[in-house]
N, C-alpha and C positions, 0 to 999 in steps of 0.2 A: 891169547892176548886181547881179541875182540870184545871178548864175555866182561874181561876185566873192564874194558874202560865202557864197556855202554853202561856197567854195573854201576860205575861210578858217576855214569852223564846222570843216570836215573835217582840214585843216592842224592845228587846236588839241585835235581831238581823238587824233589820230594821235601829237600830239608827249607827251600825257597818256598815251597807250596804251606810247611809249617810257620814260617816266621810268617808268612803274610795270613795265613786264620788266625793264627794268634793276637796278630796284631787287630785284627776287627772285630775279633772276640773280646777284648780288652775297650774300644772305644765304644762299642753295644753294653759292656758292661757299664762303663764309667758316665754313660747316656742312662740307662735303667737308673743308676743309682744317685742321680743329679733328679732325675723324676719321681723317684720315691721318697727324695730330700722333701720335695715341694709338695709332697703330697702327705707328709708327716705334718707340716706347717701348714695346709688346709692351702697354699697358694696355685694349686695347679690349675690353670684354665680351663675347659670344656673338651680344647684342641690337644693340649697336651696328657686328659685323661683321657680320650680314645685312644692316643699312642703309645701312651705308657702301659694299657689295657693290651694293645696288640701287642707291644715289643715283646713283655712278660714272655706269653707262650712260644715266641717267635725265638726269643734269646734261648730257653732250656731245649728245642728241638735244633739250633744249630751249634750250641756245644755241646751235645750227644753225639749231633753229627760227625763232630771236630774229633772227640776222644775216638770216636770206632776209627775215624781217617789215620791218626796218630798212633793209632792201636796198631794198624797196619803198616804204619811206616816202621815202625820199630820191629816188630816183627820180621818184616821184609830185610832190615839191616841187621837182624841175628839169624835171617838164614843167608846172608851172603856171609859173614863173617863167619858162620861154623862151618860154611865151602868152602872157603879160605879164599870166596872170588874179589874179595877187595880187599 
């Protein structure tokens, strides 16, 4: 009975740990692509093309990050499920 429920403190904390990358993942997008707006239209400042410059690589290596995390959560939740510990 112990296995069970740390399985599941760890489940609830994992799926909290998803909705909040997701969630930052989605405002770094919605950021990138309000700067690539103004950079289509030639209106981007100096300060907003160095950031836009940085976010780029910064955005693709931290939802890399995110799918290998998520990769692993799921995972993790089809080996408790075919142990039949949750």
């Amino acid at each position: 009975m112990m296995l069970y429920d740390g399985c599941k403190c760890v489940c609830e904390l994992l799926m909290w740990l998803v909705e909040v990358e997701t969630r930052a993942a989605m405002l770094l997008t919605f950021e990138l692509g309000r700067l690539l707006g103004l950079e289509d239209c030639s209106k981007l400042s100096s300060v907003e093309q160095d950031i836009f410059r940085l976010l780029t690589p910064l955005a693709k290596l931290y939802t890399a990050k995110q799918v290998a995390f998520v990769w692993q959560f799921f995972v993790y939740v089809c080996v408790c499920d075919t142990a039949h510990i949750v």
